[in-house]
C-alpha positions as YAML, in Angstrom:
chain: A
units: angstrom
residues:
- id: 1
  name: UNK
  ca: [-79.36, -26.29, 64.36]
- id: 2
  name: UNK
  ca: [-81.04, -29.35, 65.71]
- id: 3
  name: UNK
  ca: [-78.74, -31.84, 66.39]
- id: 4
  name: UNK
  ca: [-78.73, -33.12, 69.70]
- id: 5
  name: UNK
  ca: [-77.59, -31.29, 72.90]
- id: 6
  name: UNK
  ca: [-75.18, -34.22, 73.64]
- id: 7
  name: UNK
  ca: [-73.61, -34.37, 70.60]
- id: 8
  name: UNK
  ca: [-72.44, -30.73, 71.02]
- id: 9
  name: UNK
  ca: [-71.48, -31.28, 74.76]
- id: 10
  name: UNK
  ca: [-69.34, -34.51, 73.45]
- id: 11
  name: UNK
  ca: [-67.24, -32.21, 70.53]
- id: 12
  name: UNK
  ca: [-67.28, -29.42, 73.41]
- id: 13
  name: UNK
  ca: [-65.72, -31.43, 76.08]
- id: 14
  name: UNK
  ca: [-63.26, -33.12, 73.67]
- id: 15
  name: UNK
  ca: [-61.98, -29.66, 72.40]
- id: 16
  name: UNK
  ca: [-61.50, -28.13, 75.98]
- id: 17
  name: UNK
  ca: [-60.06, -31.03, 77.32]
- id: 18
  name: UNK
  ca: [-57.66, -30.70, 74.35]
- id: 19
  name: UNK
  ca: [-57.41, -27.20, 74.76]
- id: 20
  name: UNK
  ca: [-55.79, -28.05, 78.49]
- id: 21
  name: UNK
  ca: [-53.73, -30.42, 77.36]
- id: 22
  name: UNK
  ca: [-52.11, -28.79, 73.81]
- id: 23
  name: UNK
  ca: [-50.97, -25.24, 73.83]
- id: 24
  name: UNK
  ca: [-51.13, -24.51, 70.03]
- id: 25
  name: UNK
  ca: [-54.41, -25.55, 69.84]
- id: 26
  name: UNK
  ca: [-55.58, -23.44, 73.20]
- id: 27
  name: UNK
  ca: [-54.77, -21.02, 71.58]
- id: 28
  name: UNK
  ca: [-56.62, -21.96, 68.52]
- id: 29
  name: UNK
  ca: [-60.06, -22.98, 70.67]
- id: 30
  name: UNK
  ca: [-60.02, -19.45, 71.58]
- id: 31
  name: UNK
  ca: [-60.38, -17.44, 68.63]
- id: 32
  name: UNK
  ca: [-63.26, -14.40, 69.27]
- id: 33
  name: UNK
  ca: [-64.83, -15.17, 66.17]
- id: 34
  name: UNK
  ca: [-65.31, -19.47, 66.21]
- id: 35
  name: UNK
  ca: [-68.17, -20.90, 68.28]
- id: 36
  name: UNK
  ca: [-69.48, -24.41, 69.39]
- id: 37
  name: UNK
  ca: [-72.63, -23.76, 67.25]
- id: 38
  name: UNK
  ca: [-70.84, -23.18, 64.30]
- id: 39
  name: UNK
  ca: [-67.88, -26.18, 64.96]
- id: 40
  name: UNK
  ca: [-71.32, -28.57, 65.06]
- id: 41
  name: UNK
  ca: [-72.57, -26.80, 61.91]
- id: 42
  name: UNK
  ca: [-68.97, -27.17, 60.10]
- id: 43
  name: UNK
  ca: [-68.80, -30.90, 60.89]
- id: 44
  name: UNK
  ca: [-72.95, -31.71, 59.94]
- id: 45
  name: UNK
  ca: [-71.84, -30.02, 56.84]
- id: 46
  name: UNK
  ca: [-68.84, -32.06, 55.95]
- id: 47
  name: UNK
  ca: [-70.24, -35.26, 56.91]
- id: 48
  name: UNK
  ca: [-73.52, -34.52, 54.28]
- id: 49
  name: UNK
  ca: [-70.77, -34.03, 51.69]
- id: 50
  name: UNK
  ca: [-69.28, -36.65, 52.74]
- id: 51
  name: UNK
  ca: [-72.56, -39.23, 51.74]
- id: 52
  name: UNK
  ca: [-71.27, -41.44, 54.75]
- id: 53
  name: UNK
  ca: [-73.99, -41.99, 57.47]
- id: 54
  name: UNK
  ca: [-71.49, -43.49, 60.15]
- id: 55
  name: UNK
  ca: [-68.06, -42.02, 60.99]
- id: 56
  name: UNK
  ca: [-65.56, -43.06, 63.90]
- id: 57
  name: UNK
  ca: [-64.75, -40.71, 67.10]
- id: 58
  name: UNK
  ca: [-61.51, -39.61, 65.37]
- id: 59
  name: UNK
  ca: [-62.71, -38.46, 62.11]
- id: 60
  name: UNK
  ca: [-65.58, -36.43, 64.04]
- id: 61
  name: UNK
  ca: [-62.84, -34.64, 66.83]
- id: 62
  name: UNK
  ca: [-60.70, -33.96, 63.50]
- id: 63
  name: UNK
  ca: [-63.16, -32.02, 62.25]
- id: 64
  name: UNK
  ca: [-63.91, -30.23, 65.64]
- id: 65
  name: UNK
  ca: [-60.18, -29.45, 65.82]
- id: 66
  name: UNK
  ca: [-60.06, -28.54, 62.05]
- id: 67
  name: UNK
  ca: [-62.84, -25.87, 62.53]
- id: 68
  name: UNK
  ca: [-60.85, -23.83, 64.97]
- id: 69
  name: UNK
  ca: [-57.81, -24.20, 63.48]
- id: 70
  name: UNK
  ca: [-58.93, -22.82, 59.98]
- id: 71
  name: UNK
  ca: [-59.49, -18.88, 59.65]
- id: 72
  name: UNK
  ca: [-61.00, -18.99, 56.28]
- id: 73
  name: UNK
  ca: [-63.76, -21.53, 56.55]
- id: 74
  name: UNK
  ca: [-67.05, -19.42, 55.44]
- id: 75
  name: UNK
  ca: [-70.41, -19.80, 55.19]
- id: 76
  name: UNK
  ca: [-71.14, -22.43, 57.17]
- id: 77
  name: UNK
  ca: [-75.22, -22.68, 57.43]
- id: 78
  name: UNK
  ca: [-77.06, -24.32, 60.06]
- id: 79
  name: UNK
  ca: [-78.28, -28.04, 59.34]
- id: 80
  name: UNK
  ca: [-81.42, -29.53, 60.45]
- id: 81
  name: UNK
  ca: [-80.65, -33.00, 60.88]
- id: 82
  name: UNK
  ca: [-80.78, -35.95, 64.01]
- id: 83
  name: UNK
  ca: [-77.73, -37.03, 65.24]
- id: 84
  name: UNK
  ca: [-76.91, -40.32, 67.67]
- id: 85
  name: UNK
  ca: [-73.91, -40.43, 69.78]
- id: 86
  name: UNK
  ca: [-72.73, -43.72, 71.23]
- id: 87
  name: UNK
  ca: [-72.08, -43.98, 74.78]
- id: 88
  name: UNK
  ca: [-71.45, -46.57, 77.04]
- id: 89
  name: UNK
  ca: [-73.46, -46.01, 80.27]
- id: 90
  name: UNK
  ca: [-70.79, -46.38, 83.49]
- id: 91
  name: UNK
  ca: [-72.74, -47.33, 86.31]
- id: 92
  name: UNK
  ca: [-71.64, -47.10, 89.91]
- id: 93
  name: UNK
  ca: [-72.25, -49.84, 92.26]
- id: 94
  name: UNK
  ca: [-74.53, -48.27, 94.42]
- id: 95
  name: UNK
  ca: [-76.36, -47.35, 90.85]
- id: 96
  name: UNK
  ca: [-76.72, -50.86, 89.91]
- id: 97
  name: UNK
  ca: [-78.11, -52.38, 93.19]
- id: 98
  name: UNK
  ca: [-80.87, -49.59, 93.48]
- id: 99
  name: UNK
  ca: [-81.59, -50.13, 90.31]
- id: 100
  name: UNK
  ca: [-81.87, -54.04, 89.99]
- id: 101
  name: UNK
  ca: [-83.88, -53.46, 93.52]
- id: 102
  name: UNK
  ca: [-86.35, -50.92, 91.62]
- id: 103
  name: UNK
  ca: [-87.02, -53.65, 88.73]
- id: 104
  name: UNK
  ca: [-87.41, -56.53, 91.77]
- id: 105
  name: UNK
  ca: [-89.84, -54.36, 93.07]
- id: 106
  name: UNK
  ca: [-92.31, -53.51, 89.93]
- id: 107
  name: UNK
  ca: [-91.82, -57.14, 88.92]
- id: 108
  name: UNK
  ca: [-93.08, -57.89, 92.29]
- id: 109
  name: UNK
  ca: [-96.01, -55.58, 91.95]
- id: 110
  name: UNK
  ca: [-97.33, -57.09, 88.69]
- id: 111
  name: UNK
  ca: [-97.15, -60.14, 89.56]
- id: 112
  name: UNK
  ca: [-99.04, -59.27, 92.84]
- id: 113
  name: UNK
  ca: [-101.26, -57.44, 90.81]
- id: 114
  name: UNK
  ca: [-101.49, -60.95, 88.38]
- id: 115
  name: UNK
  ca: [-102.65, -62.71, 91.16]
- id: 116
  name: UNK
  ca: [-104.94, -60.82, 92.69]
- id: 117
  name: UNK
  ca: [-106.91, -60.63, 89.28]
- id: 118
  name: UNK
  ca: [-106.66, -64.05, 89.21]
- id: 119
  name: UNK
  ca: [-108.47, -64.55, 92.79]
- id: 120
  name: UNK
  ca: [-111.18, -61.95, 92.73]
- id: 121
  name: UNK
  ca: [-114.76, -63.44, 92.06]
- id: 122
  name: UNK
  ca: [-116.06, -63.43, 88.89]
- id: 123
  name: UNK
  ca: [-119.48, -61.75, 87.83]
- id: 124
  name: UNK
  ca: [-121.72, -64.24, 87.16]
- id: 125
  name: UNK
  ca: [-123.73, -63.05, 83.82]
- id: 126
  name: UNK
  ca: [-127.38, -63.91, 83.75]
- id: 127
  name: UNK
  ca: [-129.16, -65.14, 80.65]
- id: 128
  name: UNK
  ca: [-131.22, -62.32, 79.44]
- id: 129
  name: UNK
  ca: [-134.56, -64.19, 79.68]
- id: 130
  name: UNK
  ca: [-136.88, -61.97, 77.04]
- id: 131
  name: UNK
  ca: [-140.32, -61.87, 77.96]
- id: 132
  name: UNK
  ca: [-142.79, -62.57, 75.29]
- id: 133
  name: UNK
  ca: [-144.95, -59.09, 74.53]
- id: 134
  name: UNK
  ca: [-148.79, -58.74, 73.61]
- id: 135
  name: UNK
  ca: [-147.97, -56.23, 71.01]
- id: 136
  name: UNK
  ca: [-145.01, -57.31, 69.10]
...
């Protein structure tokens, strides 16, 4: 399976904070013979029957939860596919300020670097003067 490491950790922290939270399906999320890998596998598989390229939070956890709670799902093969998770990035403040201080900082640089292109002398270039030749 290649789909993305943090589109497994997103289904896998979804179904154990479910697990902690609902009983039934605890008990479910533990079964010996179900596995992260394959819960990924199940729901790559549904969504390329599906023919859909875009699918809400919901419908994906669904199918999470829907994998462990179904003993006679078989066969599920491994897909080779890419998949993109959307996250929104949540900054702390501290994050932000270093951050706007690092881009001050290369911004600073190039434009030091701008203007000290600008200032150093130029090479003059010398007209190649060609000698005239006795032979040629």
């Amino acid at each position: 399976m290649k789909s993305t490491d943090n589109f497994k950790r997103t289904i896998q922290d979804y179904l154990e904070v479910r697990a902690k939270t609902d009983e039934l399906f605890a008990q479910s999320y533990n079964k010996p013979n179900k596995s992260i890998d394959e819960c990924v596998n199940y729901i790559l598989s549904q969504v390329k029957k599906s023919g859909c390229t875009g699918f809400d939070d919901d419908e994906i956890f669904g199918m999470a939860v829907h994998y462990y709670d179904e003993d006679d799902l078989k066969d599920i093969k491994p897909i080779t596919c890419s998949v993109v998770v959307n996250h929104k990035v949540q900054l702390t403040d501290e994050e932000k300020t270093e951050l706007k201080e690092k881009a001050r900082k290369e911004f600073m640089d190039e434009q030091l670097s701008k203007q000290r292109e600008l200032l150093k002398p130029k090479k003059k270039v010398e007209p190649k003067i060609e000698q005239p030749s006795l032979f040629g």
